[in-house]
C-alpha positions as CSV (number, residue, x, y, z in Angstrom):
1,X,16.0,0.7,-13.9
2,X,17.9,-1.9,-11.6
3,X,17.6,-1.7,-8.6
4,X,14.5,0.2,-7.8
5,X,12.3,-2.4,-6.6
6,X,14.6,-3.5,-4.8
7,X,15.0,0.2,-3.1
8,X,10.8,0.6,-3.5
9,X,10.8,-2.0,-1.0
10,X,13.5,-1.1,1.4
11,X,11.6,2.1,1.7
12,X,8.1,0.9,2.7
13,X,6.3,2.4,5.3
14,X,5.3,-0.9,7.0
15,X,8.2,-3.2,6.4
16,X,6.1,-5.8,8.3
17,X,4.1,-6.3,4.9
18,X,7.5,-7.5,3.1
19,X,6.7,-10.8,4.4
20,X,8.6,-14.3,2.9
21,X,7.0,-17.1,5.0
22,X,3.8,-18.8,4.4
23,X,0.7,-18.3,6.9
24,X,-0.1,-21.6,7.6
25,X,-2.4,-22.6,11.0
26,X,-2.9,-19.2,12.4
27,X,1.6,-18.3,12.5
28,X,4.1,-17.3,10.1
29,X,6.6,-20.7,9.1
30,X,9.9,-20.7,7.5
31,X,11.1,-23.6,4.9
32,X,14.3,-24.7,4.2
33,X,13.2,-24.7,0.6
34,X,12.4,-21.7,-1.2
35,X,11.4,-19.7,-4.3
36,X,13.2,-16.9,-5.2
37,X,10.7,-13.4,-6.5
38,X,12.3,-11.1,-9.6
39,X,11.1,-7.8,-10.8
40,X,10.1,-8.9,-14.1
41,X,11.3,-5.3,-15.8
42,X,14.8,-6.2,-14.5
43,X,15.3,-9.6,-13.3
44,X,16.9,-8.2,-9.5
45,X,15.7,-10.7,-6.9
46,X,13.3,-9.4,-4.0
47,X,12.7,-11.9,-2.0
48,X,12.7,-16.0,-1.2
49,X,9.6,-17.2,-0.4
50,X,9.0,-20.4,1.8
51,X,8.6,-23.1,-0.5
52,X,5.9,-25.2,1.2
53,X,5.8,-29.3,1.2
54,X,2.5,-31.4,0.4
55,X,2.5,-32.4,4.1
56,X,1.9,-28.6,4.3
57,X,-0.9,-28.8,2.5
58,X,-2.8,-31.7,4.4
59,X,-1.6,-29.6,7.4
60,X,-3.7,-26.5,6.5
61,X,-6.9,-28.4,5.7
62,X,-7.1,-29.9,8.5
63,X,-6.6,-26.2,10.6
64,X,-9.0,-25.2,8.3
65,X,-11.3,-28.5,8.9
66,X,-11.1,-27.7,12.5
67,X,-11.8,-23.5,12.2
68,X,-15.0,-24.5,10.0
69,X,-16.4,-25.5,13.0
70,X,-16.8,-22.1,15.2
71,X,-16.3,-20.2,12.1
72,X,-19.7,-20.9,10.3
73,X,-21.5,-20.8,13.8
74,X,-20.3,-17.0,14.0
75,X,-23.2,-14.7,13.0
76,X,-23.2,-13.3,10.1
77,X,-22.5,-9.5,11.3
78,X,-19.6,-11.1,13.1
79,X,-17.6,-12.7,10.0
80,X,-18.6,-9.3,8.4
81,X,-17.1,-6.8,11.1
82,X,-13.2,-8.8,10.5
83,X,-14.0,-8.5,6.7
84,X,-14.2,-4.6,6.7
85,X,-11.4,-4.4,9.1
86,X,-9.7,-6.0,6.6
87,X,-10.6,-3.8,3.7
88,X,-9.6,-1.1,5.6
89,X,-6.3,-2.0,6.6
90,X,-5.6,-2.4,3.2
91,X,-6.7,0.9,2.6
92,X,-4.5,2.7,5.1
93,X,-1.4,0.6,3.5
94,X,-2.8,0.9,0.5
95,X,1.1,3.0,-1.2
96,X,2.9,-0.2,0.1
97,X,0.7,-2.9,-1.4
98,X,0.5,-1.3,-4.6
99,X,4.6,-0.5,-4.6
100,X,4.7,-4.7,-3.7
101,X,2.2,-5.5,-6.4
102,X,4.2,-3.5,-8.6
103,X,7.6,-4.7,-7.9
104,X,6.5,-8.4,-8.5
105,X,4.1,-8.2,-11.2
106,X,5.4,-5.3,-13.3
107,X,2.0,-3.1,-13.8
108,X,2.2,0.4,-13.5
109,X,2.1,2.1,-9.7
110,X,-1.2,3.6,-10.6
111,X,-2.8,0.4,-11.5
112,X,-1.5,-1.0,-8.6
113,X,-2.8,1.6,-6.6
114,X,-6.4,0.9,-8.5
115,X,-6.5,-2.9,-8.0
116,X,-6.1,-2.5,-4.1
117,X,-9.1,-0.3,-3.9
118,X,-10.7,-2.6,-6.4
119,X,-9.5,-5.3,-3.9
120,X,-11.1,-4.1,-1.0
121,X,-14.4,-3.2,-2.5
122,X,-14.9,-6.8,-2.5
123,X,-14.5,-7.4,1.2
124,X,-17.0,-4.9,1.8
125,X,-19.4,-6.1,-0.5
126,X,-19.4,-9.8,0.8
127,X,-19.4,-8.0,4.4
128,X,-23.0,-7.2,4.0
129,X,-23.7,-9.6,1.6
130,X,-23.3,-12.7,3.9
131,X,-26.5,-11.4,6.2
132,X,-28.6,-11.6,2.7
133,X,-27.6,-15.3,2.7
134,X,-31.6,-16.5,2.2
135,X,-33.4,-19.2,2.2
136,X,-36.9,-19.9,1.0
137,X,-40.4,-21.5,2.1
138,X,-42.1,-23.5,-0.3
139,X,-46.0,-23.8,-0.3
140,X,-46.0,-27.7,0.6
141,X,-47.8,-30.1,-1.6
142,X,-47.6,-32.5,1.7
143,X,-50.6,-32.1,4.3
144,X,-49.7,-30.8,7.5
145,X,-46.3,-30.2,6.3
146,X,-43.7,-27.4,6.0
147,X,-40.9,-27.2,3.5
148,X,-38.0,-24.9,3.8
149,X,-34.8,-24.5,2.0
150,X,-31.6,-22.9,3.9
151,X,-27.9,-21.7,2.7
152,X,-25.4,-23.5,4.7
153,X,-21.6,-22.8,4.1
154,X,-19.6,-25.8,2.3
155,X,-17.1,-26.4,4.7
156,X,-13.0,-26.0,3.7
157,X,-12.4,-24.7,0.2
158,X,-9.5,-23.5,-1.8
159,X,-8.6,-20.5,-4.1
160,X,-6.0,-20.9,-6.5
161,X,-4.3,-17.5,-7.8
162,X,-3.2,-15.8,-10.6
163,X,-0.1,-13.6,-11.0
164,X,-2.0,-10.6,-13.5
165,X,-4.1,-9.4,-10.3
166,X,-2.5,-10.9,-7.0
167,X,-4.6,-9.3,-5.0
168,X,-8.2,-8.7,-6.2
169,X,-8.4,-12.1,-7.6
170,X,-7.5,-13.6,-3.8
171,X,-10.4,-11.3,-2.3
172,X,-12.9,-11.6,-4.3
173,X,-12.6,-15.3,-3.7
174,X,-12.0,-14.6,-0.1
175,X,-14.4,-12.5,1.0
176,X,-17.5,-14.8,-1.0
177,X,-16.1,-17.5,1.0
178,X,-15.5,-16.1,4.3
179,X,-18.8,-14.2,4.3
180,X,-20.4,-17.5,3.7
181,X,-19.3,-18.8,6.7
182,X,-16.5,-21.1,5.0
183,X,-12.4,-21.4,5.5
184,X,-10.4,-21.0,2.7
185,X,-6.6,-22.1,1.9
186,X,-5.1,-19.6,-1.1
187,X,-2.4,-20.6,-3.0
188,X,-0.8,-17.6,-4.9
189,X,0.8,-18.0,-7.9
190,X,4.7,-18.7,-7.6
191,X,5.4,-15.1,-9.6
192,X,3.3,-13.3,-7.1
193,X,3.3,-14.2,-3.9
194,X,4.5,-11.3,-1.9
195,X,0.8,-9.2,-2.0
196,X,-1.0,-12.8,-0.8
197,X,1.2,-13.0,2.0
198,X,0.9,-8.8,2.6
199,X,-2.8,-9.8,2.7
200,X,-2.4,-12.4,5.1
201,X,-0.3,-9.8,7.4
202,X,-3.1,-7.5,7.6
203,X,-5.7,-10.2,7.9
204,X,-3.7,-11.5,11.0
205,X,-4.4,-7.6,12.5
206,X,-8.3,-8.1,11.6
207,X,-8.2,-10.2,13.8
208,X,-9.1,-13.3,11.2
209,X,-9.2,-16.5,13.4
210,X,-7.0,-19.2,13.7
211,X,-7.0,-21.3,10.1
212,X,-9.9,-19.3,8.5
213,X,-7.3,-17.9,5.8
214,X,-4.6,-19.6,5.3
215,X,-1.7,-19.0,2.1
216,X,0.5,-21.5,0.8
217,X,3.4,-20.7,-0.9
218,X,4.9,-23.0,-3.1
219,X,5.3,-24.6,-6.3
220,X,1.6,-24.4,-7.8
221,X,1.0,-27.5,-9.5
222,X,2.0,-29.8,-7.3
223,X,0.7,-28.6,-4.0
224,X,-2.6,-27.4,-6.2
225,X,-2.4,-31.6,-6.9
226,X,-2.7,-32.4,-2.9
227,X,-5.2,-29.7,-1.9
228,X,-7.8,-30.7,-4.8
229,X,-7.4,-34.6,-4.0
230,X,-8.3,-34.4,-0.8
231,X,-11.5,-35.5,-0.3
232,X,-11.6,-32.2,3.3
233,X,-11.9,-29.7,0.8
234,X,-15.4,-29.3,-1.1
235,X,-14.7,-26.6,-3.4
236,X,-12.2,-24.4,-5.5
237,X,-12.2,-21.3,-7.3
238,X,-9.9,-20.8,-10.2
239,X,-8.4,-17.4,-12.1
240,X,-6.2,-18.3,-14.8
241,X,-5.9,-20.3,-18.1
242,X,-8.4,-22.7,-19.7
243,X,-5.7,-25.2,-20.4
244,X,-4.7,-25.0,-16.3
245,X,-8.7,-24.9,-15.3
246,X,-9.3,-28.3,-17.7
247,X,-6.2,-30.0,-15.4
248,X,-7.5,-28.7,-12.6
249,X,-11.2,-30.1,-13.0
250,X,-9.9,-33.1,-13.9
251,X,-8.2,-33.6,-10.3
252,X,-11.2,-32.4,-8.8
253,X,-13.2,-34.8,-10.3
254,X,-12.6,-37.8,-8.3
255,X,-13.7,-36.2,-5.1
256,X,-16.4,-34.3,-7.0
257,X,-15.9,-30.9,-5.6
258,X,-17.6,-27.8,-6.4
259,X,-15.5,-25.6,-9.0
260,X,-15.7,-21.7,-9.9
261,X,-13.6,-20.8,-12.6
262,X,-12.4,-17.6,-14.5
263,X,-10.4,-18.6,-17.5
264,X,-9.3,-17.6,-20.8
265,X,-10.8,-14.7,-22.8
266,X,-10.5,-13.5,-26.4
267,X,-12.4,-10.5,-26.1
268,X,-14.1,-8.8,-29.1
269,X,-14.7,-5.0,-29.5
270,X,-16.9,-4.7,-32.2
271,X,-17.0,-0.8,-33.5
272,X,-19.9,0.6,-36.0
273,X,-19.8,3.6,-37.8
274,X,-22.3,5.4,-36.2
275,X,-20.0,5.9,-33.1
276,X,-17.6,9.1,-32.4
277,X,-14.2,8.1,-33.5
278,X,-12.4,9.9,-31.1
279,X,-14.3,8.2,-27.8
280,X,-14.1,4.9,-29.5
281,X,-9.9,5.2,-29.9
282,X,-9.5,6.3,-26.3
283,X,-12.2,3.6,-25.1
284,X,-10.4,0.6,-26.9
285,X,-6.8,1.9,-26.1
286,X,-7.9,1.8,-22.5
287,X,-9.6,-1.8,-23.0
288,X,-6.6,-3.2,-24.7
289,X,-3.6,-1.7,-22.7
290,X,-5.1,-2.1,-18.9
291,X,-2.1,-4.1,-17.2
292,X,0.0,-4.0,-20.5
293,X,-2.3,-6.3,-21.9
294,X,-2.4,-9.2,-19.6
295,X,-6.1,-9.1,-18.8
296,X,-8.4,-11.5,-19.7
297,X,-10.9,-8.8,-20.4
298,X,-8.4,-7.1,-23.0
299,X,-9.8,-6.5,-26.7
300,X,-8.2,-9.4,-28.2
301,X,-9.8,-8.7,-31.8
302,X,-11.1,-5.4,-32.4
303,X,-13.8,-5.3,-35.3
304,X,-13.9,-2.5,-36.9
305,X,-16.7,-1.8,-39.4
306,X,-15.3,-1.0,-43.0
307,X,-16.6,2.7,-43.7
308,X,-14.4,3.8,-41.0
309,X,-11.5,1.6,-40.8
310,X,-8.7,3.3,-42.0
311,X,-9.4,6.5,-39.6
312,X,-9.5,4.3,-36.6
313,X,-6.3,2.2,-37.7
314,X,-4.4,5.9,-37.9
315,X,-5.6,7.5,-34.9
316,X,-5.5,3.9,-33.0
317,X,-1.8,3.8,-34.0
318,X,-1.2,7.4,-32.9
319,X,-2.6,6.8,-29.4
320,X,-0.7,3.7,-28.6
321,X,2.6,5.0,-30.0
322,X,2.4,7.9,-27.4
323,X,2.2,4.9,-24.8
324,X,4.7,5.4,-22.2
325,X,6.9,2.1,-21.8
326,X,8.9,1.5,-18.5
327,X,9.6,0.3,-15.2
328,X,6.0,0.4,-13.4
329,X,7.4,2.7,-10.3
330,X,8.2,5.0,-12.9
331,X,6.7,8.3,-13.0
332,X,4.1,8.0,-15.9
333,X,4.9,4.7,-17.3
334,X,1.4,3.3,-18.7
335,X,2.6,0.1,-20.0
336,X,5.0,-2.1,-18.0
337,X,6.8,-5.7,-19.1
338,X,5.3,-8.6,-19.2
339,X,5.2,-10.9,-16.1
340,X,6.6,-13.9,-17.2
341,X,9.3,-14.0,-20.2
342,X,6.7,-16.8,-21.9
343,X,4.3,-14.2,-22.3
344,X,6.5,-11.5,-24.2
345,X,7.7,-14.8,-26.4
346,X,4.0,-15.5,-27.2
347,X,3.7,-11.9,-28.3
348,X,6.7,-12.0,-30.5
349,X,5.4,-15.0,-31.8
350,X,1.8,-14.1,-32.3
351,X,3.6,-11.1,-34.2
352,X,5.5,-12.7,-36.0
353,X,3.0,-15.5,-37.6
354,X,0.5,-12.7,-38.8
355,X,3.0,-10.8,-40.5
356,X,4.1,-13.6,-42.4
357,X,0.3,-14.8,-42.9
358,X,-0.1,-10.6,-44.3
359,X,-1.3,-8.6,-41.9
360,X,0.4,-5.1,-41.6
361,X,1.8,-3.6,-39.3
362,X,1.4,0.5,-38.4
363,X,3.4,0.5,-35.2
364,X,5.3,-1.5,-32.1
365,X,7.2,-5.1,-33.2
366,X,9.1,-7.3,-31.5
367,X,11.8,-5.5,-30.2
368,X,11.8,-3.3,-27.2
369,X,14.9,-1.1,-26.5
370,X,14.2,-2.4,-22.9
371,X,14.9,-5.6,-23.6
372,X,13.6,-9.2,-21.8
373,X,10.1,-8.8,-20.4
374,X,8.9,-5.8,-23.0
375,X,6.4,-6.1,-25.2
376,X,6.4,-3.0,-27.5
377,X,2.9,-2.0,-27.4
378,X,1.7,-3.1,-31.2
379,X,-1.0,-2.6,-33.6
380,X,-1.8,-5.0,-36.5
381,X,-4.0,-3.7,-38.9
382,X,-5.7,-6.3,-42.0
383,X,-5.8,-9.2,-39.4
384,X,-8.1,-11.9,-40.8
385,X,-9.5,-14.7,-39.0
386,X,-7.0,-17.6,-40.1
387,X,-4.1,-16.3,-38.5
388,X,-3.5,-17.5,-35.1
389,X,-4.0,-14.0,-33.1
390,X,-7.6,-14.1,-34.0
391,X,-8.1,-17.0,-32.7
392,X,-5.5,-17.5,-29.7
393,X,-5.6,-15.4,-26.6
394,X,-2.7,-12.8,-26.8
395,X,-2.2,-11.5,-23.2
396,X,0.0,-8.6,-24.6
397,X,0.1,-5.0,-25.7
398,X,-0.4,-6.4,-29.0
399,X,-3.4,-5.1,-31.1
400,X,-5.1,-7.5,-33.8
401,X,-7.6,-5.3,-36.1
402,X,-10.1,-6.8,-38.4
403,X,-13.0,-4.7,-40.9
404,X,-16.3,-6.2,-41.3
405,X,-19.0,-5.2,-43.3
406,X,-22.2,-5.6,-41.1
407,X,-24.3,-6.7,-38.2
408,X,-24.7,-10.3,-39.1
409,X,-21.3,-10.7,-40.7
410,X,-19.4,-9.5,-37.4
411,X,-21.6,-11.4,-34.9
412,X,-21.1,-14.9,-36.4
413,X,-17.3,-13.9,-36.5
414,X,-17.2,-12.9,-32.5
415,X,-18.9,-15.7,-31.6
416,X,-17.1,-18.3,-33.3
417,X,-14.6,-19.1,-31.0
418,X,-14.6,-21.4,-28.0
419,X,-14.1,-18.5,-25.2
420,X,-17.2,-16.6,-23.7
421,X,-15.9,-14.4,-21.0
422,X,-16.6,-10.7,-22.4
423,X,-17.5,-8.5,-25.1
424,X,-17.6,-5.0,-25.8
425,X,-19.8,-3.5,-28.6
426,X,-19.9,0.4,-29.7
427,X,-22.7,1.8,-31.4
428,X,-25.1,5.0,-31.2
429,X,-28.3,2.5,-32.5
430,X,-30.0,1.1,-29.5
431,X,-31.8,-1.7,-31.7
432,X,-28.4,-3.0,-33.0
433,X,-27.0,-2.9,-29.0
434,X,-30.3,-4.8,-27.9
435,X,-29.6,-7.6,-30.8
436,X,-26.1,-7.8,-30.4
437,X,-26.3,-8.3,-26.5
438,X,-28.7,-10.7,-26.6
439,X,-26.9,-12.8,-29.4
440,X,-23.3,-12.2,-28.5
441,X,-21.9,-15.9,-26.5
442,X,-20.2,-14.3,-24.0
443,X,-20.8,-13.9,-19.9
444,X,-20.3,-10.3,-20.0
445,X,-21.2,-7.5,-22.6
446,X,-20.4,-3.8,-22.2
447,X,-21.6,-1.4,-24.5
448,X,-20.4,1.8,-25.3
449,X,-18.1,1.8,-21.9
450,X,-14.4,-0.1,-21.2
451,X,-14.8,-0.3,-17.7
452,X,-17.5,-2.5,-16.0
453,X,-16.3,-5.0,-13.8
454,X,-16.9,-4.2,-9.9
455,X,-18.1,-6.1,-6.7
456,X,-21.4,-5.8,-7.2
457,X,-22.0,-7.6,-10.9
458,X,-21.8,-11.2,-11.3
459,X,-17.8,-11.4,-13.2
460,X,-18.1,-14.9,-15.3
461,X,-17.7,-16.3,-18.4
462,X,-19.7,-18.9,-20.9
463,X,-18.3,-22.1,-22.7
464,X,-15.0,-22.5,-21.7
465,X,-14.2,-19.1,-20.4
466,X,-15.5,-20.7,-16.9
467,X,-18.1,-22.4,-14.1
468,X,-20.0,-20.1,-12.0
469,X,-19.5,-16.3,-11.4
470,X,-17.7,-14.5,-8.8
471,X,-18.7,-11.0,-7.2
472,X,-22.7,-10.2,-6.6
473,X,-25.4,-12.1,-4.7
474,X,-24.3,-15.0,-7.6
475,X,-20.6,-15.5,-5.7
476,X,-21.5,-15.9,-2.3
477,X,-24.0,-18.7,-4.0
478,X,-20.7,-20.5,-5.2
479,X,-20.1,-21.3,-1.5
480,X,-23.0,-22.1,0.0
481,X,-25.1,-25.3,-0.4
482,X,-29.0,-25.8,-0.3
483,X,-30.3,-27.9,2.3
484,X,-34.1,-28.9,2.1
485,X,-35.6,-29.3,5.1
486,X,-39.6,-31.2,5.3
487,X,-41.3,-31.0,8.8
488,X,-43.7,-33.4,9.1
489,X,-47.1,-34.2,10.8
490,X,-47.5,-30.8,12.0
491,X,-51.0,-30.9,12.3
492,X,-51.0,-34.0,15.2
């Protein structure tokens, strides 16, 4: 496996994209300082990114300050027409963004492939949805009066990054904000930077103006630190861990910013016995294993109801030991390492601890012949709801499965937990579907399908799984600001 990114890069078709310095004021600046980026299969080092300074990060808010000004006066149409330039140059390099993504993060080429198409779909979407911006008239309880409410743009605002989808979760930030008419600073997270600043090199040939889009590259916390205390920037968006988000909020407090945030999940897929087996197996290996497990829409406890557990624990096993395990540019490789080594040691621990506590194990462990970053891909069968993976977010190819006994035993069981993002429920009774989806805590509930997720639905979570919702008519909102507006003695 050495070696290969390293040559997967070399062999790009638009070296160009292979890009190390941070886009800061509308140009590309070198640093002194910098942060090296492995290929977390095999530790060889791509690249040293620019490591930017705090003074870097005042710098780009106030470009950003100044671009706000002729960017939100731009019609709508206008900010639209660089948006779908954008999505398209990313489709016409879509084989090198993907081999970058893939060399950085670790996921599988094809899932690479997938998230840039996912990715652009977004800029697209916000494209047209920024001239459905609209405001409202209110009857007026005032004589000779007329009240109106319009969407105005907030102003300078910031994305912060994470590393499990570096591109998708920078656009679908990106393109809510630009469409709205704001600017937007992205800082990527330090594993991944190389696909934000890929990004920025095709923005820069859409034409995006100067200090619209900016990304700074750098160590996260402290540069997220200066961008969210000063008092330019009136909103964030978030991807990443509930313990980060609750940091971050807090420095956002003093200047009272608007925040949207997608953090932690501990999906549940609850299975009845009124389902086909066989469609619920490759349904849940497909929601469990989707970027080896480091999604925060992963089944993270699947339920399984008693009558049928032991057939879905056999064939469950049998599907993910036929997993293929290996270096993402690989032909065929389905599940790739994990992208940071704290990751695969929370797996192994996580492991470890229900073992010990009794639960079984039918296939995977600890060790991968592959050594650092792998994760063999695991199932845990007799979990209960004391041990520590049912109630902790794994973020690995490790399977926790649990029996339950009926409707009301396996609802107060999903919901007890303090995450809310999404849920997945499989049953042939629409009754039982209708009860569960209206009881279930959680932002999102699919039913009967693993994949849901796309521009056009409002992606969120409840109770701390998140503020707001990104993608739909519901994300642009997270940008824009109601301004009431009362004309007076009309009738003089």
């Amino acid at each position: 496996m050495h070696g290969i990114a390293i040559a997967a890069l070399r062999d790009l078709k638009r070296p160009d994209l292979l890009e190390r310095r941070a886009f800061l004021c509308g140009g590309w600046v070198e640093r002194r300082e910098t942060m090296p980026v492995m290929d977390p299969a095999t530790q060889d080092h791509l690249a040293d990114v620019a490591s930017c300074s705090l003074e870097d990060a005042d710098t780009a808010v106030e470009t950003a300050k100044r671009a706000f000004l002729d960017w939100r006066e731009r019609l709508p149409a206008a900010r639209g027409k660089i948006l779908r330039k954008w999505a398209r140059l990313m489709r016409e390099n879509a084989q090198d963004l993907a081999s970058i993504m893939t060399c950085e993060q670790g996921k599988p080429l094809a899932e690479s492939l997938g998230e840039i198409s996912y990715a652009a779909s977004y800029f697209d979407w916000f494209a047209a949805e920024g001239e459905r911006a609209y405001g409202e008239t209110i009857p007026s309880h005032l004589p000779g009066s007329r009240l109106s409410v319009q969407m105005q743009p907030l102003g300078v605002t910031v994305a912060i990054t994470p590393w499990n989808f570096p591109a998708a979760m920078i656009t679908r930030k990106v393109g809510a904000a630009l469409a709205a008419g704001c600017t937007m600073i992205v800082k990527p997270a330090p594993e991944t930077p190389l696909s934000a600043l890929a990004l920025a090199k095709l923005a820069e040939h859409a034409g995006i103006p100067v200090g619209v889009f900016q990304v700074l590259t750098g160590e996260a916390a402290p540069l997220a630190r200066r961008l969210l205390e000063n008092t330019d920037v009136r909103a964030f968006s978030f991807t990443g861990s509930t313990e980060v988000g609750r940091i971050l909020l807090a420095q956002s407090a003093a200047t009272v910013k608007k925040a949207s945030m997608e953090l932690g999940g501990h999906a549940p897929f609850i299975l009845f016995n009124d389902y086909d087996l066989s469609r619920s197996v490759s349904d849940c290996i497909k929601a469990k294993f989707a970027t080896s497990g480091q999604d925060c829409l992963a089944a993270n406890r699947i339920y399984v109801q008693r009558s049928i557990y032991d057939r879905f624990v056999d064939r469950f096993a049998k599907a993910t030991r036929e997993l293929n395990v290996g270096h993402g540019l690989e032909p065929g490789v389905e599940i790739g390492p994990m992208t940071r080594p704290s990751v695969a040691g929370k797996c192994r621990q996580q492991i470890a601890q229900a073992l010990s506590a009794g639960a079984r194990l039918v296939c995977g462990g600890q060790d991968s012949p592959l050594g650092g970053n792998f994760v063999t891909p695991t199932v845990l069968a007799d979990v209960t709801d004391d041990m520590v993976i049912a109630h902790e977010e794994t973020f690995g190819p490790v399977a926790a499965i649990l029996s339950f006994d009926d409707e009301t035993d396996v609802l107060s069981r999903a919901n007890f937990t303090e995450m809310g993002l999404a849920a997945y429920v499989y049953t042939n009774d629409l009754g039982r579907a209708m009860r569960l989806t209206d009881r279930l805590e959680y932002g999102m509930v699919a039913v009967n399908t693993p994949k849901f997720t796309g521009a056009p639905i409002p992606f969120g979570g409840w109770k701390q799984s998140g503020l707001g919702r990104e993608g739909s008519r519901h994300g642009l909102l997270e940008y824009l600001e109601a301004k009431y507006v009362c004309f007076g003695n009309l009738a003089a």
